[in-house]
C-alpha positions as CSV (number, residue, x, y, z in Angstrom):
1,X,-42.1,66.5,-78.9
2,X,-40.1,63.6,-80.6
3,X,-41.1,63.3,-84.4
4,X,-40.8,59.5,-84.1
5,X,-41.8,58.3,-80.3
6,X,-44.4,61.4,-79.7
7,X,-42.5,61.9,-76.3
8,X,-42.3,65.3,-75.3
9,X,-39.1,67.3,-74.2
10,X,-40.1,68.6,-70.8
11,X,-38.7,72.0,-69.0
12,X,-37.0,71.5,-65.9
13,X,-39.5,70.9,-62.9
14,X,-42.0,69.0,-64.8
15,X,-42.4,65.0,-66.0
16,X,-44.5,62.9,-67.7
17,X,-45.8,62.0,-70.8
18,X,-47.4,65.5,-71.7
19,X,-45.4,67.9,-69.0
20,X,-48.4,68.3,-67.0
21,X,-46.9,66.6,-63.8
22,X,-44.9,68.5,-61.8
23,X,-41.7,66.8,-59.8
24,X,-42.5,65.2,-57.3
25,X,-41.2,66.7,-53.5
26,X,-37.9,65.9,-53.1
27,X,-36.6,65.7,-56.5
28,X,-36.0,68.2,-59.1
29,X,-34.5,69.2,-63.1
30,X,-34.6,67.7,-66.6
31,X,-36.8,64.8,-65.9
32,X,-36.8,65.1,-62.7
33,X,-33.9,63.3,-62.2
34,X,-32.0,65.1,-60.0
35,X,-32.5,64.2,-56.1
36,X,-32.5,67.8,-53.7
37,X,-29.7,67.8,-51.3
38,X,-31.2,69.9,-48.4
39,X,-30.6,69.9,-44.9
40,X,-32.5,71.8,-41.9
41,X,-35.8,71.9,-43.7
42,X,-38.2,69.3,-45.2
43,X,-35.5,68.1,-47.8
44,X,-37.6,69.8,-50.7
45,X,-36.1,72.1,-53.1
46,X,-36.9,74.6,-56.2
47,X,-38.2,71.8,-59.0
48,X,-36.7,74.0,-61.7
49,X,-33.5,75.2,-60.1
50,X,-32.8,72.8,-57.0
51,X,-32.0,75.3,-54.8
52,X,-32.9,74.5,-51.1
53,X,-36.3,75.5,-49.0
54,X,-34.5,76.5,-45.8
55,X,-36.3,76.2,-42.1
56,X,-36.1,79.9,-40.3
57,X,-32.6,80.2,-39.6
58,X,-31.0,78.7,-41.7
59,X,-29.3,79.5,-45.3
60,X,-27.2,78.4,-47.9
61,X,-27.5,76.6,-50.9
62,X,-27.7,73.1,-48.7
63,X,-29.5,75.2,-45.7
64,X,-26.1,74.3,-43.8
């Protein structure tokens, strides 16, 4: 955590004041600030790395 502000530094994949929320569906990264660019699926993704959740079928790191 911040010496000054008390904030914490959260991992990848997790938010909040205390990193105790995960990122919400749909988004993912530092903060999750980063929106998932998926197709063919239910546009969610890996909160840590972003990579896609694919439908049967397809692949690819967009499920294209």
């Amino acid at each position: 955590c911040h010496h000054v502000t008390g904030e914490c530094t959260c991992p990848p994949g997790w938010t909040g004041h205390d990193c105790k929320h995960p990122c919400n569906s749909g988004r993912w990264g530092p903060r999750c600030e980063n929106t998932c660019d998926c197709n063919n699926g239910d546009g969610s993704c890996d909160p840590v790395t972003g990579s896609c959740f694919c439908e049967p079928g397809f692949t690819g790191k967009h499920c294209e």
